[in-house]
BAVEX-737398 format. One line per 5 residues: their letters; for each residue x, y, z of C-alpha. Coordinates in steps of 0.25 Angstrom, whole numbers, plus 5000, padded with zeros to 4 digits. Last residue first. Example, Ala and Ser with C-alpha at 12.3 -4.5 7.8 and 13.67 -1.06 7.14 Angstrom:
BEGIN
sa) 5055:4996:5029; 5049:4982:5031 .
% end
This chain:
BEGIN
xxxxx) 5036:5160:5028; 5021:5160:5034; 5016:5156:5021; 5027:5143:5022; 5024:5141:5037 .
xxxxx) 5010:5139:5033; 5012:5130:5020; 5019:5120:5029; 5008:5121:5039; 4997:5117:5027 .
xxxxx) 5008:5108:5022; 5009:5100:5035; 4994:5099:5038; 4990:5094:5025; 4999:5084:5026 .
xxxxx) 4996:5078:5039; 4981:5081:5034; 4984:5072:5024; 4990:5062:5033; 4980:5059:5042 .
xxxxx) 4971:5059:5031; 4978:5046:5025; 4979:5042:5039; 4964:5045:5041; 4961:5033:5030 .
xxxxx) 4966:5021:5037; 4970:5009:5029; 4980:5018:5022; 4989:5021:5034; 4990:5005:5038 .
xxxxx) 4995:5002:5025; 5006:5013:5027; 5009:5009:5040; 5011:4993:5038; 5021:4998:5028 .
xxxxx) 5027:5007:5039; 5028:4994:5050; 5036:4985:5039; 5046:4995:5038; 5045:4997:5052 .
xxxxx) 5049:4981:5054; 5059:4983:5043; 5069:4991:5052; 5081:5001:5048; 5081:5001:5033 .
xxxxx) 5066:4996:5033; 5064:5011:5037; 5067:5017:5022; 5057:5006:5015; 5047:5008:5027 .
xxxxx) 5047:5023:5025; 5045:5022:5009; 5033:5013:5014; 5027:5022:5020; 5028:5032:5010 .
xxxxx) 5022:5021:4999; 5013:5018:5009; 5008:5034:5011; 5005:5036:4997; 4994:5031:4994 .
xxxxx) 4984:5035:5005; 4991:5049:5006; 4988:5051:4990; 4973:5045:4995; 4972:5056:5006 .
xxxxx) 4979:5067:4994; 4968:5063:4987; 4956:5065:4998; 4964:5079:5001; 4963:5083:4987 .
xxxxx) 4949:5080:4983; 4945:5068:4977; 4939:5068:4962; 4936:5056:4957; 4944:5052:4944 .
xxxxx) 4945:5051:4928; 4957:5046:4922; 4963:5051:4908; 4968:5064:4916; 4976:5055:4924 .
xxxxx) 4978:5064:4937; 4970:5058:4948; 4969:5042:4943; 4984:5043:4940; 4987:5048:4953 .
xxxxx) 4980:5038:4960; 4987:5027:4951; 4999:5034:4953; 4998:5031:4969; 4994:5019:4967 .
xxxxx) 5007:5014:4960; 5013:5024:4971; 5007:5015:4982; 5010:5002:4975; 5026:5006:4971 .
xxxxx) 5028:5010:4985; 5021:4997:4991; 5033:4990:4984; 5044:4999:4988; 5039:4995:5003 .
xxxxx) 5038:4982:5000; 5052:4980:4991; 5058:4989:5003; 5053:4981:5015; 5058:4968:5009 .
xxxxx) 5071:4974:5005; 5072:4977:5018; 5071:4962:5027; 5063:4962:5039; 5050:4959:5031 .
xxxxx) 5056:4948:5024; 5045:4938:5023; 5032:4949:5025; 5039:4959:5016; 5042:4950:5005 .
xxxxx) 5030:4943:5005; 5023:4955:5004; 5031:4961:4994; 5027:4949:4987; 5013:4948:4989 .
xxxxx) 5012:4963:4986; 5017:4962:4971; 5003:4961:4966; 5001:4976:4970; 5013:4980:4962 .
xxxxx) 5008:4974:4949; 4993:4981:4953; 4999:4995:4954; 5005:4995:4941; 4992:4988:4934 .
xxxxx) 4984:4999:4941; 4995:5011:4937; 4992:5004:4920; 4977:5005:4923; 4979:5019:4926 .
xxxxx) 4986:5020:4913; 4977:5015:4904; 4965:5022:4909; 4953:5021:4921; 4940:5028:4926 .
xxxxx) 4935:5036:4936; 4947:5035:4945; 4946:5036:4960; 4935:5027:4964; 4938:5014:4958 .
xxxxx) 4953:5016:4954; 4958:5024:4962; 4950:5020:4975; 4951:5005:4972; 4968:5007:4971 .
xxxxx) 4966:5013:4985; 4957:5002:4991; 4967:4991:4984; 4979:5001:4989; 4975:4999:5003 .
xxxxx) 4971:4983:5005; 4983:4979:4997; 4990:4987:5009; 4982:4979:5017; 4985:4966:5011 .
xxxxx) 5001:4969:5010; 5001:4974:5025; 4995:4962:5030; 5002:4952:5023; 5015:4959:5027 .
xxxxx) 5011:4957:5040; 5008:4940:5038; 5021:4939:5032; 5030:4948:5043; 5020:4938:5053 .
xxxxx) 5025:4925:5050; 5036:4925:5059; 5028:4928:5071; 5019:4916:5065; 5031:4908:5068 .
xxxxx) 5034:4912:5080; 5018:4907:5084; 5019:4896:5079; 5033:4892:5086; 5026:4897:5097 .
xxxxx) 5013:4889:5094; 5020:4878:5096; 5023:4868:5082; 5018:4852:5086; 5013:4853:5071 .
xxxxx) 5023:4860:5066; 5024:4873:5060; 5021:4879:5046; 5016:4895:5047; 5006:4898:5038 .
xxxxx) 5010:4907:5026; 5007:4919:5023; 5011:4923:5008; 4998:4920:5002; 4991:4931:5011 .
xxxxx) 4997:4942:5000; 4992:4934:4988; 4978:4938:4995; 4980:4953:4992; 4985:4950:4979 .
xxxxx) 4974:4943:4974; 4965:4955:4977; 4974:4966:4974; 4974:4960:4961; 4958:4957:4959 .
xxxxx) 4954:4972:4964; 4967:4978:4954; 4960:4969:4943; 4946:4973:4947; 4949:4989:4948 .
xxxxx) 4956:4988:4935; 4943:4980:4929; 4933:4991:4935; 4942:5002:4928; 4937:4996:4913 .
x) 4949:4995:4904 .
% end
């Protein structure tokens, strides 16, 4: 299998997916002689939809630019099993529409929270292998990086599924912030310096904790 053709299913699939998302909004139905207060109510009520909408897409957004860096830039060339973590990754991408839904209907309820949360879990450690595959396969050859830029990319794709560990555990107590931390962990991957922020974070802590180990 050629690795242009994987890159084209994966480009096609997150495509359609993307705009299955939009589906789900509906226009509001009023009357005719309807104010625009009771338009305006129920517009409020439609904006849970219209959120989850927009957290979907741009998390779509993020793991198609990661998944494009793996699999264009990343890794040389391609084998039978990354082509099998691909066809993984893809079956849980075309279940956003429906977590979405279920999120942006019943986004006060917790087992709505949960099935999201557990559901951008199994796509960010899906391509999580997938980058660890690429890395280690001795099968598969790749671009060097140097230890900080991949530790970077490790903070870029693990950081949802933490996020979203801590929305599954606060949606116990209130929903709202559950919905607050998914939009958090979108939100750190569309700026670069939060991956960097992090890393030096990091690098911070062990290098103190090394210190008082020595000094020990």
């Amino acid at each position: 299998m050629k690795q242009s053709r994987l890159e084209n299913l994966a480009d096609g699939i997150l495509a359609i997916v993307m705009t299955l998302l939009v589906l789900e909004l509906k226009v509001p139905e009023l009357s005719a002689v309807a104010t625009g207060d009771a338009l305006s109510t129920v517009l409020r009520a439609a904006s849970a939809p219209f959120l989850a909408y927009l957290l979907s897409f741009a998390m779509l957004f993020t793991y198609w630019r990661a998944h494009s860096y793996i699999m264009s830039s990343l890794a040389k060339n391609l084998d039978n099993w990354l082509a099998n973590i691909n066809a993984i990754f893809l079956f849980l991408v075309g279940l956003v529409p429906f977590t979405t839904y279920l999120l942006g209907r019943y986004h006060n309820n917790q087992a709505a929270i949960i099935i999201y949360g557990l559901h951008v879990i199994a796509i960010g450690l899906s391509l999580f292998w997938m980058r660890h595959y690429v890395k280690t396969a001795v099968n598969i050859e790749n671009t060097p990086v140097t230890p900080a830029e991949n530790r970077r990319a490790n903070i870029r794709v693990l950081m949802p599924i933490f996020f979203s560990l801590i929305a599954i555990i606060i949606s116990i107590w209130n929903t709202n912030i559950s919905f607050l931390l998914f939009a958090a962990a979108i939100a750190f991957n569309m700026f670069p310096a939060s991956a960097r922020l992090v890393n030096w974070l990091l690098n911070t802590f062990w290098q103190e904790h090394e210190e008082v180990v020595y000094d020990d």
